[in-house]
Structures are given as structure tokens and as C-alpha cells.
C-alpha positions in Angstrom: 0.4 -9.6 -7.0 3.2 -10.4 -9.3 5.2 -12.3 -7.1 4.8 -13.4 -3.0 8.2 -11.9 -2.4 6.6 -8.4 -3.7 4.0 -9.1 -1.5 5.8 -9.5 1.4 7.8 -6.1 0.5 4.8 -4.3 0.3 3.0 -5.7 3.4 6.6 -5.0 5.4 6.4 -1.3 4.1 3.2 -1.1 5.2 4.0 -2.5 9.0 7.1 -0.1 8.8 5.7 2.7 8.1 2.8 2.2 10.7 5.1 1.8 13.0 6.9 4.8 12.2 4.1 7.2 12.4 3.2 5.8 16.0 6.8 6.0 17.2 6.2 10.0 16.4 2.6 10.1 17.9 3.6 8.4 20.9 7.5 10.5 21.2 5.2 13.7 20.5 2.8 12.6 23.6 5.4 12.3 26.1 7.3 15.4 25.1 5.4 18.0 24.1 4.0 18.9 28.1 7.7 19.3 29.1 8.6 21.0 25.7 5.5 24.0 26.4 6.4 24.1 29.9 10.2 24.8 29.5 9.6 27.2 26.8 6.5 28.7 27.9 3.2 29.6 26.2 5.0 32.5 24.3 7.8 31.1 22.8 6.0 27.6 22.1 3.0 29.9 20.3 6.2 31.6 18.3 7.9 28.2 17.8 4.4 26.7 15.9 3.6 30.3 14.2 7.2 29.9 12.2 6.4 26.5 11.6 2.7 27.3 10.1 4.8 29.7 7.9 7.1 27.3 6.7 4.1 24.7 6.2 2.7 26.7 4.2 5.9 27.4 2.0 5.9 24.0 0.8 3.7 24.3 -2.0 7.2 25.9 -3.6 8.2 22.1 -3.7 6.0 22.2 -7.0 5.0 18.7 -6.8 8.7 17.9 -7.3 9.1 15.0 -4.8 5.9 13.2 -6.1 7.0 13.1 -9.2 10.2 12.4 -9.1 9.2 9.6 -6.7 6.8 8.7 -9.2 9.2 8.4 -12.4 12.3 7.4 -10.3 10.1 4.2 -9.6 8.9 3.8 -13.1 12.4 3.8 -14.4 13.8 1.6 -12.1 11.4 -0.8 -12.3 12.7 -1.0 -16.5 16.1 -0.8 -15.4 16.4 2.5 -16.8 19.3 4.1 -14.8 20.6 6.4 -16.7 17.3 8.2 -16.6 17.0 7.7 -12.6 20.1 9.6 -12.4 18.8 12.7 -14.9 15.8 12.8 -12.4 17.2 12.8 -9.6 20.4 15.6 -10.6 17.3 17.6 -12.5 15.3 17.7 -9.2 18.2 18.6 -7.0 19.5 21.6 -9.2 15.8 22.9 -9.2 14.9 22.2 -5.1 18.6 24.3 -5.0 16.9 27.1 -6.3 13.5 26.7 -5.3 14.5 26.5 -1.5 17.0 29.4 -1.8 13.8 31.4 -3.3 11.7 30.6 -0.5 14.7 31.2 1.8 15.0 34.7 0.6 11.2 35.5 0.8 11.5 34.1 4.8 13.9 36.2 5.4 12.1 39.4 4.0 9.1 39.1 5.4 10.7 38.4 9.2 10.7 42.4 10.4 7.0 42.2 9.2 6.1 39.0 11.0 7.9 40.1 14.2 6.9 43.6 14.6 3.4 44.7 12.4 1.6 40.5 11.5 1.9 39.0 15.0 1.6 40.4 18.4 4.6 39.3 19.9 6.0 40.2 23.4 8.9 42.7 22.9 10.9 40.6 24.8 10.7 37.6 22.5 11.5 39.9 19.5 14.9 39.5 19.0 14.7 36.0 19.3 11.9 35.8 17.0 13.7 37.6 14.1 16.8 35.0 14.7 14.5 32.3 15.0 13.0 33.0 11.8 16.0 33.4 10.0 17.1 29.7 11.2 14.1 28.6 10.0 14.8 30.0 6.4 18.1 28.1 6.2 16.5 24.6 7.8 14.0 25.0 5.3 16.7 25.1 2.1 18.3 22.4 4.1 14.4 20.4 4.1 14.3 20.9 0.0 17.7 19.6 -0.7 16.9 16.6 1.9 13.7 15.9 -0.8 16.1 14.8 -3.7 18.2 12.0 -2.1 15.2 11.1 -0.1 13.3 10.2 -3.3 15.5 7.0 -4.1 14.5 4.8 -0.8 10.6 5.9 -1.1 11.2 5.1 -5.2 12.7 1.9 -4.5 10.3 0.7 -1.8 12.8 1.0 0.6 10.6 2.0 3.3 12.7 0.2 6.1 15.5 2.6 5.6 13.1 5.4 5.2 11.1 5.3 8.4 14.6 4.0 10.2 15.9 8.0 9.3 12.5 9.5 10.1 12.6 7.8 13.6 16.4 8.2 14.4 16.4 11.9 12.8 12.4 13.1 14.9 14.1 10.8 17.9 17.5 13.2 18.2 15.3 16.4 17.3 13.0 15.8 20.1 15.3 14.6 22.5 17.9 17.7 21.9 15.1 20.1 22.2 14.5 18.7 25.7 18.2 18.7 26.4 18.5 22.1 25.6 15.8 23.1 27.3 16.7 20.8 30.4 20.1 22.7 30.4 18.7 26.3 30.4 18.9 27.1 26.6 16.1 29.2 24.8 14.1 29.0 21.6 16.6 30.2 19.5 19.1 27.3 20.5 16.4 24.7 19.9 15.8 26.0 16.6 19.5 26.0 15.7 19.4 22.2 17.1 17.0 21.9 14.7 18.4 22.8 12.4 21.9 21.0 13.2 20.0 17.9 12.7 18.5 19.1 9.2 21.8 19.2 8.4 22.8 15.9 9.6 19.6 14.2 7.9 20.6 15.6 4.2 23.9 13.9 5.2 22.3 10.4 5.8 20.1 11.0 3.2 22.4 11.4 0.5 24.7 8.4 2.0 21.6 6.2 1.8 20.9 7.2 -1.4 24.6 6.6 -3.5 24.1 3.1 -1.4 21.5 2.5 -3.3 22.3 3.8 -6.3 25.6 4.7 -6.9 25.5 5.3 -10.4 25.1 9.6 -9.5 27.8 11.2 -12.2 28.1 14.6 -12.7 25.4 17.6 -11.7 23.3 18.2 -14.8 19.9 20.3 -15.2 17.9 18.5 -18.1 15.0 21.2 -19.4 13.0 18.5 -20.8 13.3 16.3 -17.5 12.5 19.2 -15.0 9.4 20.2 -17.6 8.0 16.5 -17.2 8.2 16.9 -13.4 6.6 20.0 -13.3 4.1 18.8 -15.4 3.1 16.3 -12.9 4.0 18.2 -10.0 2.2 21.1 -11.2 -1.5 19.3 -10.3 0.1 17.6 -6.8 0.9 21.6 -6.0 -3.2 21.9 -7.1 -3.9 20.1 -4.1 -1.9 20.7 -1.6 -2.9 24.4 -1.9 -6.8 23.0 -2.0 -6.4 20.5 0.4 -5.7 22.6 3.9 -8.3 24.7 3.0 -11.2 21.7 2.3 -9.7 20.4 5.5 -10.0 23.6 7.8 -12.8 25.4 5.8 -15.3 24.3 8.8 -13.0 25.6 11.8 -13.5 28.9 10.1 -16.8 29.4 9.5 -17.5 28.1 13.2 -15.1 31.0 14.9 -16.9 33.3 12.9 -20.3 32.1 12.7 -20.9 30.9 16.4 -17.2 31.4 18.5 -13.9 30.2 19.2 -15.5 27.9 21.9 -17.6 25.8 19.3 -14.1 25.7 17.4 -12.7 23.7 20.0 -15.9 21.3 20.4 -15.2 20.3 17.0 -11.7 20.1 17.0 -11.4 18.1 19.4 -13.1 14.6 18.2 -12.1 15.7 14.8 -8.4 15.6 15.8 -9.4 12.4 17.3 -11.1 10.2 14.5 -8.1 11.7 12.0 -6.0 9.9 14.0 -7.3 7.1 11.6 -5.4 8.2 8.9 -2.3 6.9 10.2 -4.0 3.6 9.0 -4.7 4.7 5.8 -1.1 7.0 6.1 0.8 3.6 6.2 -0.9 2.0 3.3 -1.0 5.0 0.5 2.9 5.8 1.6 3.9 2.1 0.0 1.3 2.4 -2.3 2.4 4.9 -4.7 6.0 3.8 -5.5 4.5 0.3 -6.0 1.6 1.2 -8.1 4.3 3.5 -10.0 6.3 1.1 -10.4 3.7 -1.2 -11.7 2.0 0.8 -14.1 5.8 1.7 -15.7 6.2 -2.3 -16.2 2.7 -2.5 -17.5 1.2 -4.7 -14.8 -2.3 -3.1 -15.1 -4.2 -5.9 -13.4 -2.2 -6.3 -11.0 -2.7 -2.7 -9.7 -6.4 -3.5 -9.6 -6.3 -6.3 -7.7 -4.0 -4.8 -5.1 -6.3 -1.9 -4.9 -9.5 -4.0 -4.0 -7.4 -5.8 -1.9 -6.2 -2.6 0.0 -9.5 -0.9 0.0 -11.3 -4.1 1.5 -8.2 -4.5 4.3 -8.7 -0.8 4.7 -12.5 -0.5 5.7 -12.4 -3.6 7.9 -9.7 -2.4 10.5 -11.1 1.2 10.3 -14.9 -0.6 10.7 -14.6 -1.9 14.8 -12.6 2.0 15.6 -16.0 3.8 14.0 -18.3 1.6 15.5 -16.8 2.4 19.1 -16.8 6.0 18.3 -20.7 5.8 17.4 -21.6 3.4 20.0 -19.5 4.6 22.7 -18.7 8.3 21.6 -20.2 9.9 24.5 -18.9 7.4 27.3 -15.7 8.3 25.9 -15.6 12.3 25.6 -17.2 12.3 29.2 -14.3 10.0 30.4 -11.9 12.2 28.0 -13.3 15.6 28.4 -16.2 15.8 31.3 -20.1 15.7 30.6 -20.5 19.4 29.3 -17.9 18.4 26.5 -19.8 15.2 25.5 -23.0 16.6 25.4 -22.0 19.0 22.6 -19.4 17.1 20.2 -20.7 13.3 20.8 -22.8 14.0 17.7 -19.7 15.2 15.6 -17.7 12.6 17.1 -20.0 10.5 15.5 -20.5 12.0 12.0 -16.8 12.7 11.9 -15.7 8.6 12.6 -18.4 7.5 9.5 -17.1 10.2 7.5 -13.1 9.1 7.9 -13.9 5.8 7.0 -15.7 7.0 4.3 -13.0 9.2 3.2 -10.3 6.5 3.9 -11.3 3.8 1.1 -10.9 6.6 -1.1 -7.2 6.8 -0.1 -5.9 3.9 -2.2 -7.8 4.7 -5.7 -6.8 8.5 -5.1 -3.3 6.9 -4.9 -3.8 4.7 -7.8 -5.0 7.9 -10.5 -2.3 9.9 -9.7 0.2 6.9 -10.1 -1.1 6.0 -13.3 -0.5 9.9 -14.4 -3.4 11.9 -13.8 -3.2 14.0 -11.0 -5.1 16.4 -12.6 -8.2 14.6 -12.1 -7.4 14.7 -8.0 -6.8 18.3 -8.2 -9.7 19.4 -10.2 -11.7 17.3 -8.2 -10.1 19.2 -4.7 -11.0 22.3 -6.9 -14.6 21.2 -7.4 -15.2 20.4 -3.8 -13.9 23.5 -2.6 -17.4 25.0 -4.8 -19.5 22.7 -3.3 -18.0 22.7 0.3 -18.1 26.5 1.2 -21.6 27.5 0.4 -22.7 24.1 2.1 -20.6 23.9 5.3 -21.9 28.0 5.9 -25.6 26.6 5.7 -25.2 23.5 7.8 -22.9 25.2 10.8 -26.1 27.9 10.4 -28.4 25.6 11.1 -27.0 22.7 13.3 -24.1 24.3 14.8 -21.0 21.8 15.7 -22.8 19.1 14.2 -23.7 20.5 11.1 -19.8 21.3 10.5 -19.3 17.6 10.8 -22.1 16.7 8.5 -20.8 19.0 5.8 -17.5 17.3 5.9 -19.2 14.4 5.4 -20.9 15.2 2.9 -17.6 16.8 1.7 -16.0 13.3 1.9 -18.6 11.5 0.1 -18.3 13.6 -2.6 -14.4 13.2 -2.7 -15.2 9.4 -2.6 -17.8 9.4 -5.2 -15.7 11.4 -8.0 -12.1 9.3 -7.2 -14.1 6.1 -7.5 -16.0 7.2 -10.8 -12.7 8.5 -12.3 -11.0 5.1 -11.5 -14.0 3.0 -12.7 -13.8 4.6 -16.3 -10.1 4.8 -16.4 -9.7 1.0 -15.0 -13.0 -0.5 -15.9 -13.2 -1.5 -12.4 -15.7 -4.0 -11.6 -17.6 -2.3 -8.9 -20.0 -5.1 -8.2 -17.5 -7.3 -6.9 -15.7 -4.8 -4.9 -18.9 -4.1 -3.1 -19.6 -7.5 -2.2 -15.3 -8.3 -1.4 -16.3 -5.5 1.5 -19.9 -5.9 2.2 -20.2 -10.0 3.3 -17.4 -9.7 5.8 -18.5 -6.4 7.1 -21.9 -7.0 7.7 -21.4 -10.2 9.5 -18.2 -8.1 11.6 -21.1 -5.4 12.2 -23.9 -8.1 13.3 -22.0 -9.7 15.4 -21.0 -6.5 17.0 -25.0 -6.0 17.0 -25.6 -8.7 19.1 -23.1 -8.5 21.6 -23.6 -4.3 22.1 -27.6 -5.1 22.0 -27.1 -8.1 25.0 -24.1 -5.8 26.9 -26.5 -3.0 27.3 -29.6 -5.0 28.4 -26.9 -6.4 31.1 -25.3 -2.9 31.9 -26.9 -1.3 35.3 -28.0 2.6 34.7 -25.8 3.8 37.2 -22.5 2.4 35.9 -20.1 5.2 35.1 -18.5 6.0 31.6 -15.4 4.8 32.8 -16.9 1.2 33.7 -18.8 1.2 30.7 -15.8 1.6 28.0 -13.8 -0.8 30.0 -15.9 -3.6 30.8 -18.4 -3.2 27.7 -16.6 -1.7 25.2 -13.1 -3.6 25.5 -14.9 -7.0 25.5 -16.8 -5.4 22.4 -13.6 -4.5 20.7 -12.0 -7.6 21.7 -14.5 -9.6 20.2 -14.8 -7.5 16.6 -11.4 -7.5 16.1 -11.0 -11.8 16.7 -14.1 -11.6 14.1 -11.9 -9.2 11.9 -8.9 -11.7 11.9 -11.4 -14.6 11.5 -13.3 -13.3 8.9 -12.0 -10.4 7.6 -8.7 -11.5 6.2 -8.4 -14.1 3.2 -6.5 -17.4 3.5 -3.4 -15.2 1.1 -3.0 -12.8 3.0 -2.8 -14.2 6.4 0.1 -16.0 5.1 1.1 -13.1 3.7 1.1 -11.2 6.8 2.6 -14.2 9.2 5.5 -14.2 6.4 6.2 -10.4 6.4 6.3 -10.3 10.4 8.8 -13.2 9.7 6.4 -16.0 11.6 5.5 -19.3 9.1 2.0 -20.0 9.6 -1.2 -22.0 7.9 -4.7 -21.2 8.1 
């Protein structure tokens, strides 16, 4: 790294926004029973079908945010203010219109969604047509919240950025189950969302003159909005691809075998992505930083804080897949009773190898489009979607549940393989070295681990229950690998590095 204070920044963005994204996990597990049961089934199914609607509207963004995260950071990092502020005025102006588009097409489409697409109950229609009308205006509100929000993320300010997303998903959550507490329907906890819509674009754009105050006056620069649309163009590539490469098995299992073998696969695949948060928190710093970098010229620098990433990466992910391998099936038949386990413990398995796979892909995928080509992700996406279909109808043919696994897998690997070639040849990466950076700690993480789960289960009586098992054989497993991890797994730099960020002064 260029400096230990731009370490510490980026190690603190990291820890914030890991923190962040359990904040919401754990806010989401506590709520969402009472949320469903207040509302009921109906109204809950309505409330998720608007927002799968609105998801999906997104890719209207154009890339937009990306990139002008992307350029914002470039520029600032030359001092180049003047052209900060024709980004950010440029990207405003255009999510103005953009959202306003997409508003309009909402709005059209709700007497089709209400009474010909979706089977709702007549007595939820009325509310449904008001609810996706509110849903229209929160989602102009969500695009002209994208604009202001792009200075924090561009400056590495991810403090202040996951300090909105928690106080903003805190007073959303907690006014739905206010409303709901107090009798209200699910019209008035869409209109409390979007209240608070409105109040984020307020902090939002107070945050963002904070930071930078130099705003002047609204301007529309063609040549600025074409260079974001350039970039944006490919980052709208992939988020069209990228649902469908994700959800492309679920599919072919409802329609191949049923809805039941849907839900043995969902299930320890929603588990094992859970991993991503890991990966989440890393890529989110990442690109401003490696944007920011590459606009100064600091070329080797971004190298070496992708090897460094991808090694820190796989290590933590390593002990999480290795319980789900070795102790998949104690833990759906604790989770999800016997039946369950005997029919996903072999996706369960697949699925953990195949996210860590996919997750030391995350950094490098971060690194190409940071350095200006997301082209190359998005024809990749495009490529994989080729490969991908004809194999994932083949293998759920043959092997069921476990054969959707294994074609994400094989999915992943691919994904992997082409990211890593592309950043090879574009970086000259010396892939040697980064092998062996993750290989020697790994493999003595994984043989220890060996040892202990070979003497555990020679120890372990036959009748013990799943439950006993996880707690007595797998903690003291987990507990062990991870003291290895910290032991072994980190480098003397980065320890420091950490202790400093968490604000503790420590040697090693």
C-alpha cells in the first residue's frame, strides 16, 4: 500500500461495512416473523412481488452509480474538483429523468399487475394499486438518493455510508412494525417507506455538500453523461446477466423435477451465500480504492492489495466450507430434520466449495472493472450464460438437487477461470506466487483441521446426536482453525494493520 494510514482506511471500510451488512441480517431476523404475521401471507406476498418489480427496474440506473463512483474517485484522488462536480450534476439531471421514466412505466403497468399478471385477492386490490403507485414515487426518490450517495462511497467514506444505511433500514424496519403494532395496513407501511426515502435523499445530499461543498449550479454535460454511459453501459450487461446465472438452476429444478426439489436447493444455497457478506464487505471498499488508485497511477500497488485481499479472502471463507463439508449433514438435520439432510447435504456441500471458489474471484472482478473494462465482466456473464443453460439442464437431469449444485460450480469455476486470465494478461500478474501466498497457509490451516476432525470422530460415540456433535466436535474444530487462521494465516503487516484500524496498538 501506498501509505499505513491508507491501509488503515481501507481495513476500517472493510470492518464497517461488515458490520453494516450484519446489523441488516440480524434486524431482518428478528423482524420479519412479526412483520408476515401482522400483515399476513397475502399482503407480505404483495409487499415482496412490488418489490421484485422494482428490483428488477434497476437496470434503468444504466450503470450510472458505478461509474460515477468510479470517476468521482479517480478525480478526486488528482484533485480534480471541478470535474467531480460535472459528474455528479451530469448524473443527477440524468437519474431525474431516468427514475421519472421508470416511474411512469410503474405506474402504467399497475391495473395489469393488479387485476390480469397476479392473482390477487379482490380484497387486497385497492390496496395493491395504491401500493404500487407509492412504490413508483419511492423508487424516483431511490435514483435521485444514487447521486449524493456517490461522493461518501467515492471518497472512501464508508463510515458515514454504512452509519445512513443502518440509521435509514433501522427507522424503516422499526416504523413498519410500529404501524403495524398500531393497526395500520400495507399501504401505510409502504407510504412509511417511502417517508423515509425521502428523508434518506435529505441526509444524503447534506452528507454529500459536507464533503464536498464545491456543488454550483445544475448543469447536464453531453460529453460527461456519454463517458458514464459508456462504462455504465457494460455494469447494466451484468446486472441483467447476473440474476439470471444466479437463479437459472431454481428454474430448471421447478420445471424439470418440482417445486419441492426447489426448496432442497434453496435452502443451503441461501445458506453458503451468506458468505458473500465476507466478500460483500471487502469488494464494497475495494472499488473506490482501486479507482482511485489506478486514476493516480499506482498500478503496483493495486496488485499487491489484490493478492493481499484474495489470500485474506480464501482463508476466513476456508474453516466456514470445511464445516459445511464435514459437518453439512449434522447441521441440516439439526436445522431442518433428517428427510431435509438426506437430500441437500450433498449440495450443501458442492454449494460451500463452489462460494469460496467464486469468492476469490470477487476482488480481481473488482480490480478489471476499476481499471476500465467492464466489458470484459459482462461479456464474460454473457459467455457463461452459453455455457450454463445447456449444462445445468443436463446435470439437474441426471443428478437431481445435486447436479444443480454441481453446475453452479462448474458455473463458478468458469467465472473464476476467465476473471483471473483477463487480470493476468492485463496485469501481468504473477500467478505462481499468488498460488503459493494462499496454498502454504491453507494447507497447514486444512491439516491441522485433518487431524483434529480424523481424532474427534474416532472419539465420537455412534449414538451421539447431531446436536452434540456440532457442539462439542465441531465448535472445538472451529475454535481451533480459526486460532490457526490468526496464527498463521495473517502476515506480521497486517496484524498490525488490523489491531491499528480496530484502534488497539499491538506487536506480533
Amino acid at each position: 500500500m501506498t501509505s499505513p494510514s491508507l491501509g488503515i482506511r481501507f481495513v476500517r471500510n472493510v470492518l464497517w461495512n461488515f458490520g453494516g451488512q450484519l446489523w441488516s441480517l440480524g434486524l431482518a431476523f428478528f423482524t420479519t416473523p412479526y412483520i408476515v404475521h401482522r400483515l399476513g401471507t397475502d399482503a407480505y406476498g404483495l409487499l415482496m412481488t412490488v418489490g421484485i418489480m422494482t428490483s428488477y427496474l434497476w437496470f434503468m440506473d444504466l450503470g450510472l452509480g458505478g461509474a460515477s463512483v468510479k470517476y468521482i474517485a479517480e478525480h478526486a484522488a488528482r484533485n480534480e474538483w471541478d470535474e467531480v462536480r460535472r459528474i455528479l450534476w451530469s448524473s443527477w439531471i440524468a437519474y431525474l429523468f431516468l427514475g421519472a421514466l421508470a416511474a411512469t412505466v410503474l405506474v402504467l403497468i399497475t391495473p395489469l399487475a393488479v387485476y390480469r399478471w397476479f392473482r390477487i385477492p379482490p380484497e387486497l386490490q385497492e390496496s395493491a394499486v395504491a401500493v404500487f403507485h407509492l412504490s413508483a414515487l419511492g423508487f424516483l426518490v431511490g435514483m435521485l438518493n444514487n447521486a449524493p450517495a456517490a461522493i461518501p462511497r467515492a471518497l472512501q467514506r464508508f463510515d458515514i455510508v454504512n452509519r445512513i444505511s443502518i440509521l435509514i433500514g433501522t427507522l424503516q424496519t422499526l416504523l413498519a412494525v410500529g404501524l403495524l403494532a398500531l393497526g395500520y395496513s400495507v399501504r401505510a407501511v409502504v407510504a412509511g417507506n417511502l417517508a423515509v426515502a425521502v428523508l434518506s435523499l435529505g441526509i444524503h445530499v447534506g452528507v454529500a455538500r459536507r464533503l464536498f461543498p464545491q456543488w454550483g449550479r445544475p448543469r447536464l454535460e453531453a460529453g460527461i453523461l456519454r463517458r458514464l454511459i459508456r462504462f455504465g453501459g457494460w455494469l447494466t450487461v451484468s446486472s441483467l446477466a447476473g440474476p439470471i446465472l444466479v437463479h437459472l438452476e431454481k428454474i430448471i429444478l421447478a420445471h424439470q423435477i418440482s417445486t419441492a426439489a426447489v426448496a432442497y436447493y434453496t435452502v443451503p444455497y441461501s445458506l453458503v451465500s451468506r458468505f458473500w457478506i465476507l466478500s460483500g464487505a471487502f469488494s464494497g471498499a475495494l472499488f473506490p480504492l482501486f479507482s482511485s488508485l489506478h486514476g493516480s497511477g499506482f498500478h503496483t500497488t493495486v496488485v499487491d492489495l489484490n493478492a493481499r485481499v484474495t489470500r485474506i479472502v480464501a482463508l476466513l471463507l476456508l474453516p466456514l466450507v470445511i464445516f459445511c463439508v464435514v459437518f453439512g449433514r449434522d447441521f441440516l438435520e439439526f436445522w431442518m430434520g433428517p428427510d431435509f439432510a438426506a437430500r441437500s447435504t450433498g449440495a450443501l456441500q458442492i454449494l460451500a466449495i463452489a462460494m469460496l471458489v467464486n469468492a476469490i474471484a470477487w476482488s480481481p472482478y473488482v480490480m478489471l472493472q476499476a481499471s476500465g473494462r467492464p466489458d470484459l465482466t459482462a461479456k464474460f456473464h454473457l459467455a457463461e450464460l452459453v455455457v450454463h443453460l445447456p449444462l445445468t439442464l443436463v446435470f439437474v437431469r441426471l443428478w437431481g438437487v445435486t447436479g444443480a449444485a454441481l453446475a453452479w460450480f462448474f458455473r463458478v469455476a468458469l467465472d473464476t477461470s476467465l476473471i483471473y486470465g483477463a487480470a493476468i494478461r492485463l496485469y501481468r500478474l504473477d500467478w505462481r506466487s499468488w498460488v503459493r501466498a494462499i496454498a502454504a497457509p491453507a494447507t497447514g490451516i486444512m491439516v491441522a483441521t485433518g487431524v483434529i476432525l480424523g481424532l474427534s470422530r474416532e472419539l465420537v460415540p455412534a449414538d451421539w446426536s447431531s446436536v452434540r456433535t456440532l457442539i462439542i466436535v465441531g465448535g472445538s474444530t472451529m475454535l481451533i482453525t480459526g486460532i490457526s487462521l490468526w496464527r498463521w494465516g495473517l502476515r506480521r503487516g497486517e496484524y498490525r494493520l488490523l489491531l491499528q484500524a480496530l484502534g488497539v496498538r499491538g506487536e506480533r
